[in-house]
C-alpha positions as a Markdown table, in Angstrom:
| # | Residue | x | y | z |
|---|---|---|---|---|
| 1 | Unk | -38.1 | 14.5 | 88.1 |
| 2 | Unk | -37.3 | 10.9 | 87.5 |
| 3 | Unk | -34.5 | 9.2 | 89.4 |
| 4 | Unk | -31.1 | 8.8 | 87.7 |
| 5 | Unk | -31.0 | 5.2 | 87.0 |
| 6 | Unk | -35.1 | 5.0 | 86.0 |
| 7 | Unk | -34.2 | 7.5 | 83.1 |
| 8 | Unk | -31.4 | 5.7 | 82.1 |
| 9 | Unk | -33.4 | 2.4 | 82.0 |
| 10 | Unk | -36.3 | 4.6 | 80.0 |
| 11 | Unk | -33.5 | 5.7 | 77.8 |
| 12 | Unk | -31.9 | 2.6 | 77.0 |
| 13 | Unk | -35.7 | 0.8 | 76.3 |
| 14 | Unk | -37.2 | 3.4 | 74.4 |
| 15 | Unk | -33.7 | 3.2 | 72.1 |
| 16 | Unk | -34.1 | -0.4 | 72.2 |
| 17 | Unk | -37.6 | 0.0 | 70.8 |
| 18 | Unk | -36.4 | 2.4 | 68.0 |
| 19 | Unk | -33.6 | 0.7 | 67.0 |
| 20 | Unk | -35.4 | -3.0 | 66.8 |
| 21 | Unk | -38.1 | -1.7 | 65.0 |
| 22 | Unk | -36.5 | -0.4 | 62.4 |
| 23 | Unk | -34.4 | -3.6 | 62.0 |
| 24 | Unk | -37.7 | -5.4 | 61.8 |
| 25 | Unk | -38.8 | -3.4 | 59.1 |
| 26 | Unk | -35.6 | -4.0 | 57.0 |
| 27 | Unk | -34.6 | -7.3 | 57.8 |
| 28 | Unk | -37.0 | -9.2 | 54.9 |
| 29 | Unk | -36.0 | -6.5 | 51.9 |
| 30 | Unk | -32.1 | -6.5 | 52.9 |
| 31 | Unk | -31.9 | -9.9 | 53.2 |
| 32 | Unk | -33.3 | -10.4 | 49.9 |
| 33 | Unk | -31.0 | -7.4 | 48.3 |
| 34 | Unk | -28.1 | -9.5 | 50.6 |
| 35 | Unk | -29.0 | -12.9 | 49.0 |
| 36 | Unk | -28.5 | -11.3 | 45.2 |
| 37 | Unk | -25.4 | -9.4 | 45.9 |
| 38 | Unk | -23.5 | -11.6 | 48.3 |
| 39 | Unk | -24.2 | -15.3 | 46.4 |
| 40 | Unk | -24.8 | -17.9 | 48.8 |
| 41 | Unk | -26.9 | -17.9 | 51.5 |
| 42 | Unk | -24.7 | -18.2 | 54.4 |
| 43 | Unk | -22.6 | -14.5 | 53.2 |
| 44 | Unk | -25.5 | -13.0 | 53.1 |
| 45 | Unk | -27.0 | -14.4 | 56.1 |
| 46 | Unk | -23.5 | -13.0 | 58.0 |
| 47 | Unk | -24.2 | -9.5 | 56.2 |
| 48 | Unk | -28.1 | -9.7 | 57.5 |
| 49 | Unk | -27.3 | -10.4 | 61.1 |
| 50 | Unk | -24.1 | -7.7 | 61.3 |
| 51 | Unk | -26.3 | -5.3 | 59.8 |
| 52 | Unk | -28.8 | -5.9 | 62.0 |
| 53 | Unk | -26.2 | -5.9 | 65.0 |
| 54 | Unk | -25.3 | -2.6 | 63.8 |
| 55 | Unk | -28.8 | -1.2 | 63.3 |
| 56 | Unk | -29.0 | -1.5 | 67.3 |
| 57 | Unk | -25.9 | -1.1 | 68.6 |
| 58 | Unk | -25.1 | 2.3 | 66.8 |
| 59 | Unk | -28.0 | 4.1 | 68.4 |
| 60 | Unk | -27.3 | 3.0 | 71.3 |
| 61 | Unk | -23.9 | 4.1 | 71.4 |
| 62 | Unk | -25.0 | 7.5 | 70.4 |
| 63 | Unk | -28.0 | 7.6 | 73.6 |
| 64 | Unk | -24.9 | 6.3 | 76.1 |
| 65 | Unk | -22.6 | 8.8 | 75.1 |
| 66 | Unk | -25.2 | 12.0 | 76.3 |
| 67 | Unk | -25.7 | 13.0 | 79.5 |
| 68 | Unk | -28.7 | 11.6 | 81.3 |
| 69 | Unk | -31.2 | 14.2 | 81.6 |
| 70 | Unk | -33.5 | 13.7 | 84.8 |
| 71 | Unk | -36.5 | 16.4 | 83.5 |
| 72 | Unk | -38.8 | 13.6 | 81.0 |
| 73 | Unk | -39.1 | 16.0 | 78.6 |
| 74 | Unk | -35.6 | 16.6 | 77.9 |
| 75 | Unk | -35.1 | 12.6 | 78.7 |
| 76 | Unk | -37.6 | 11.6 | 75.4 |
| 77 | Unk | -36.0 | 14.6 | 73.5 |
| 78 | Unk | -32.1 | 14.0 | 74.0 |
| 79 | Unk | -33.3 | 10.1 | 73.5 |
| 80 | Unk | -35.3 | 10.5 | 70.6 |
| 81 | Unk | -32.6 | 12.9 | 69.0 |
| 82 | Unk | -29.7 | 10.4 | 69.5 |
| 83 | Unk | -31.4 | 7.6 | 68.6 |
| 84 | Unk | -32.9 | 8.3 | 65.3 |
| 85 | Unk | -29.4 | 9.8 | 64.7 |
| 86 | Unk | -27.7 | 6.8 | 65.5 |
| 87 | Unk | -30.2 | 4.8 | 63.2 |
| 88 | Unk | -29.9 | 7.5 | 60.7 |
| 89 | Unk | -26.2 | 6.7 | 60.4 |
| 90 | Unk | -26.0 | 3.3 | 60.6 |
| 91 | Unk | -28.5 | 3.2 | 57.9 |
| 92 | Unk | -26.1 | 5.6 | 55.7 |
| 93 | Unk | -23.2 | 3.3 | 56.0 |
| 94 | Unk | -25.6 | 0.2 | 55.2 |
| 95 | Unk | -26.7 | 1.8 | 52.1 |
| 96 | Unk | -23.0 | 3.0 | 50.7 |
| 97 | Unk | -21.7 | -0.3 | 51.4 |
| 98 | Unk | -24.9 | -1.7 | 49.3 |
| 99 | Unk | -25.0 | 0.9 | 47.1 |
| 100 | Unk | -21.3 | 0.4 | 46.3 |
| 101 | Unk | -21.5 | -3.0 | 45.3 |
| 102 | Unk | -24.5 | -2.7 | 43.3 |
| 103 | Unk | -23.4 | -3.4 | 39.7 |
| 104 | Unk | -25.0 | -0.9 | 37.2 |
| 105 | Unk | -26.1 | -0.7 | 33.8 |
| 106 | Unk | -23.3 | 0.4 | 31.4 |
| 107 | Unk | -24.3 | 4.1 | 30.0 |
């Protein structure tokens, strides 16, 4: 049994973790994609740094909203569920809003 605040500070890191990571991975190939669609640097710079913002801060929206669980095994699970779901759908609206302004070739 872990005590109520330790699994909430072991939930809030280990959604941290997730959620910066996976902003790491995507911040070099969306700020290139950024750079093409928005046309100057300091648009897509903005565009960069609020997806990024939103990368982390949706996940971590979802993990606050559960319950804390106190059992580790059902703290890790609940986290990792709500976390990669949070990611999952922050990465959905990224790639509608790019996918929507991506101009395509005339069939």
């Amino acid at each position: 049994m872990l005590l109520p605040i330790a699994a909430l500070l072991l939930t809030y890191a280990l959604t941290a973790l997730i959620a910066i990571l996976a902003a790491v991975v995507l911040w070099r190939p969306l700020s290139i994609l950024l750079a093409e669609l928005c046309g100057t640097e300091q648009r897509s710079r903005f565009w960069a740094v609020w997806s990024t913002v939103m990368m982390v801060t949706t996940p971590m929206l979802f993990v606050s909203i559960r319950s804390i669980a106190t059992s580790p095994t059902d703290l890790v699970q609940g986290t990792m569920t709500s976390a990669l779901f949070g990611v999952l759908l922050a990465l959905t609206g990224m790639g509608f809003a790019v996918w929507s302004r991506t101009p395509r070739a005339a069939a």
